[in-house]
KOLTIPA-711586 format. One line per 3 residues: number of its first residue (from 1); their letters; for each residue z, y, x of N, C-alpha, C. Coordinates in steps of 0.1 Angstrom, whole numbers, plus 5000, padded with zeros to 4 digits. Atoms other than C-alpha are relative to their C-alpha. Example, Ala and Ser with C-alpha at 12.3 -4.5 7.8 and 13.67 -1.06 7.14 Angstrom:
! residues 2
1	as	5000/4988/5009/5078/4955/5123/5000/5012/5009 | 5000/4989/4991/5071/4989/5137/5008/5011/4992 .
This chain:
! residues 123
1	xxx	5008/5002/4988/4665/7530/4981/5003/4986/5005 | 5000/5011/4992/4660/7496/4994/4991/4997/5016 | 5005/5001/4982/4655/7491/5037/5000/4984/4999 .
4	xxx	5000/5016/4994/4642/7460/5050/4997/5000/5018 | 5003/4998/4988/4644/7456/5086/4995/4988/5009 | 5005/5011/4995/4624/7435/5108/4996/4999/5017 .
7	xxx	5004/5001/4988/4612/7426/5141/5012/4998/5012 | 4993/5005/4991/4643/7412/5159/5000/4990/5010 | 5005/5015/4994/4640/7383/5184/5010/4998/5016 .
10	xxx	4993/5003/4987/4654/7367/5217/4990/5007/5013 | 5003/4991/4990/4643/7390/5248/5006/4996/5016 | 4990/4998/4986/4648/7387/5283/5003/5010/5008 .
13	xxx	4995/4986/4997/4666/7415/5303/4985/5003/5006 | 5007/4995/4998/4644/7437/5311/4988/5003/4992 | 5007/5000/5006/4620/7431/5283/4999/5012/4989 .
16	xxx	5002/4989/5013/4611/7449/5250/4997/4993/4989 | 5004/5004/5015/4611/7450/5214/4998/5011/4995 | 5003/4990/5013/4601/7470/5181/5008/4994/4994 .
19	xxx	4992/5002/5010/4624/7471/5153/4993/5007/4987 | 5007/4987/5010/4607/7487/5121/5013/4998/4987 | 4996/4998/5010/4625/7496/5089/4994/5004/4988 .
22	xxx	5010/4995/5008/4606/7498/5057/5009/5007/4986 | 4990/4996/5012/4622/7518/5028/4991/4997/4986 | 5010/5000/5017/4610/7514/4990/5009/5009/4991 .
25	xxx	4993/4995/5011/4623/7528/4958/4997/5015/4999 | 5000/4985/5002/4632/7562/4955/5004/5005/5017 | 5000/4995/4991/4621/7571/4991/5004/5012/5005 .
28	xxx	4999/4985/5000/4620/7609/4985/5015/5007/5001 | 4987/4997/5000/4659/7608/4987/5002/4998/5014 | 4994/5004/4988/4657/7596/5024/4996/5013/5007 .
31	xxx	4999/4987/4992/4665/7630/5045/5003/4992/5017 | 4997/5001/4990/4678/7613/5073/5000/4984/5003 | 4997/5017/4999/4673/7577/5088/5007/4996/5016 .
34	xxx	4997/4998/4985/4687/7560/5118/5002/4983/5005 | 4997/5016/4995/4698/7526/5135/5017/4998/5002 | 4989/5004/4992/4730/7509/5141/4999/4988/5006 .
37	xxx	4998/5015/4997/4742/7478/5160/5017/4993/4999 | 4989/5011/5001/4770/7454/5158/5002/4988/5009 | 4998/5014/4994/4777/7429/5185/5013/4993/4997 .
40	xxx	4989/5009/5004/4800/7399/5184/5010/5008/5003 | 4988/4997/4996/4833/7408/5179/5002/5019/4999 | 5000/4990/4998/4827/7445/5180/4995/5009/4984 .
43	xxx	5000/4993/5009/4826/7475/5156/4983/5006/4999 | 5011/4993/5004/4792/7488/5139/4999/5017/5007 | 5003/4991/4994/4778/7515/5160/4992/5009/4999 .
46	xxx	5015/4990/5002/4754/7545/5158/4992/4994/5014 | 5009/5000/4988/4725/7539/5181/4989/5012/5000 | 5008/4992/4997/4699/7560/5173/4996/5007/4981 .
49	xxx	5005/5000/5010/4686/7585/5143/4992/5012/5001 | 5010/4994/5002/4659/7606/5129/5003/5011/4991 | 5006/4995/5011/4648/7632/5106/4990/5001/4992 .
52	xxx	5012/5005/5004/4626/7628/5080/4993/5016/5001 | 5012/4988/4999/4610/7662/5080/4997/5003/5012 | 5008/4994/4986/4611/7678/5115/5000/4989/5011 .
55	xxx	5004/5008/4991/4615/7644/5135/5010/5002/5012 | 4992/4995/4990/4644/7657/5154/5009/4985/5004 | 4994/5010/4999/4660/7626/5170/5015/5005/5012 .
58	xxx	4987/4999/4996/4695/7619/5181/5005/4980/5007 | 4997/5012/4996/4706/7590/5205/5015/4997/5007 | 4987/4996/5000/4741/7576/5214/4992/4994/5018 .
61	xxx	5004/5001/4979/4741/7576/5256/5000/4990/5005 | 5004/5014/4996/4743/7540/5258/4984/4995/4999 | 5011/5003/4998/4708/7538/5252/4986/5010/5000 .
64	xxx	5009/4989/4995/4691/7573/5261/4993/4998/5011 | 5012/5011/4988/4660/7564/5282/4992/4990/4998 | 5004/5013/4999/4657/7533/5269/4990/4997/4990 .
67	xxx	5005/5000/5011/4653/7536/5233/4993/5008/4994 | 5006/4989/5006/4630/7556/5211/4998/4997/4985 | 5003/4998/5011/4633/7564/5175/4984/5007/4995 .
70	xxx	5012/4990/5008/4600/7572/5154/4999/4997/4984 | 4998/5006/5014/4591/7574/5119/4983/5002/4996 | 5012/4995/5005/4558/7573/5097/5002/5005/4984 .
73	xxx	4997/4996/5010/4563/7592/5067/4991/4994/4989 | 5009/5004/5007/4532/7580/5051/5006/4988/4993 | 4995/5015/5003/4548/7547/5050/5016/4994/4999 .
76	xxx	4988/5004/5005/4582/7550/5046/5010/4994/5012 | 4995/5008/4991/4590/7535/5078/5004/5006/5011 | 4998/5000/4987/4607/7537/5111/5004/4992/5006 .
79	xxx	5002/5013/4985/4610/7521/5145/5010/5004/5007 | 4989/4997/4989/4633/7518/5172/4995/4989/5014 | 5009/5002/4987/4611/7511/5205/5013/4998/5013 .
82	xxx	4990/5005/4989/4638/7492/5226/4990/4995/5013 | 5000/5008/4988/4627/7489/5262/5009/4998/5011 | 4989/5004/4988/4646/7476/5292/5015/4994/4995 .
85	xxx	4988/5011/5002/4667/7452/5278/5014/4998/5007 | 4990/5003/4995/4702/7449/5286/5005/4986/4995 | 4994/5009/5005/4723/7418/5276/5013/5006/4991 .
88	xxx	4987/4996/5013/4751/7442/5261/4991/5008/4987 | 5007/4997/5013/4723/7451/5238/4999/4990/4989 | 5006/5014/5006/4724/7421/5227/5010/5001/4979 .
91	xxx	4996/4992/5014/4736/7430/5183/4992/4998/4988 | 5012/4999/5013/4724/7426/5150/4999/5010/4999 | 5008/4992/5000/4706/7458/5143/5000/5003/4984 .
94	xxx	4999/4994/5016/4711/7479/5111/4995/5013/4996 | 5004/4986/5004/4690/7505/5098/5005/5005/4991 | 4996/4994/5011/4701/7530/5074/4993/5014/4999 .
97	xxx	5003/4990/5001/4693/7559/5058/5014/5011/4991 | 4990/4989/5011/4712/7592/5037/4992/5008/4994 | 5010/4991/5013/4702/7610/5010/5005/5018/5000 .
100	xxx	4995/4986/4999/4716/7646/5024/4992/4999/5012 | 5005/5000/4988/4698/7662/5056/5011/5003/5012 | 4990/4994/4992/4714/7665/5088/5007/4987/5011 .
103	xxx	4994/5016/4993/4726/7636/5117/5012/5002/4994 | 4983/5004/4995/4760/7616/5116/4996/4989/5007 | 5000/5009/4994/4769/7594/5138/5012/4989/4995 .
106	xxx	4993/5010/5006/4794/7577/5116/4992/4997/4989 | 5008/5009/5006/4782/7549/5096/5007/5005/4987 | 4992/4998/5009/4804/7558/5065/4988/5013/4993 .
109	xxx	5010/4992/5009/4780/7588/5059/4983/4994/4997 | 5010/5008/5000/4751/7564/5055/5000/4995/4986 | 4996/5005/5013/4746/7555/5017/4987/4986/4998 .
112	xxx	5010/5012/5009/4718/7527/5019/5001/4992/5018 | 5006/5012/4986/4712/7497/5048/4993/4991/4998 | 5004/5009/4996/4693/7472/5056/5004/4987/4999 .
115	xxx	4989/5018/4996/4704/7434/5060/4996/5002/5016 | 4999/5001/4987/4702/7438/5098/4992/4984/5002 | 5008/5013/4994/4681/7420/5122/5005/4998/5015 .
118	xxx	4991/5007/4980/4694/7397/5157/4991/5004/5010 | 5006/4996/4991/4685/7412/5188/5007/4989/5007 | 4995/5004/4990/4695/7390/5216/4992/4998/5013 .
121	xxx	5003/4995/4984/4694/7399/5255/5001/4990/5009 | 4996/5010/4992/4692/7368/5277/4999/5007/5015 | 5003/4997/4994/4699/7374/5310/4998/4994/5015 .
């Protein structure tokens, strides 16, 4: 499976972005997709993830309210509908997926990524 993720950019607080993630390959293995981030200096994070069948999502509490995972099956793809910008949001952005069903929120159980895309929060 190969993720390509796109739609990162410079934001000002309070603002908004879309993030999409497009998968290819041998999609039919992706059970579970999700987001991470990474700001300077800091450790790769769960942010937010999905299911591919029932759509059940899972968000880490730093950004419940804010953010919203979706996905289109048709197309392989999912989103991460950031609004209200913080500046500690500020992170490259890493989709991933796994090829078993079921959330984690550690990155370790994640077997495919993205090259991450720059979010940055001016404020």
């Amino acid at each position: 499976v190969q993720l390509q993720a796109s739609g990162g950019g410079l934001v000002q607080a309070g603002g908004s972005l879309r993030l999409s993630c497009a998968a290819s390959g041998r999609t039919f293995s992706t059970y579970h997709m999700g987001w991470f981030r990474q700001g300077p200096g800091k450790e790769r994070v769960f942010v937010a993830s999905i299911s591919r069948s029932a759509g059940a999502t899972y968000y880490a509490d730093s950004v419940k309210g804010r953010f919203t995972i979706s996905r289109d099956n048709a197309k392989n793809t999912w989103y991460l509908q950031m609004n209200s910008l913080k500046p500690e949001d500020t992170a490259v952005y890493y989709c991933a997926s796994r090829s078993v069903s079921g959330n984690s929120y550690y990155s370790g159980d994640y077997g495919f990524w993205g090259q991450g895309t720059e979010v940055t929060v001016s404020s």
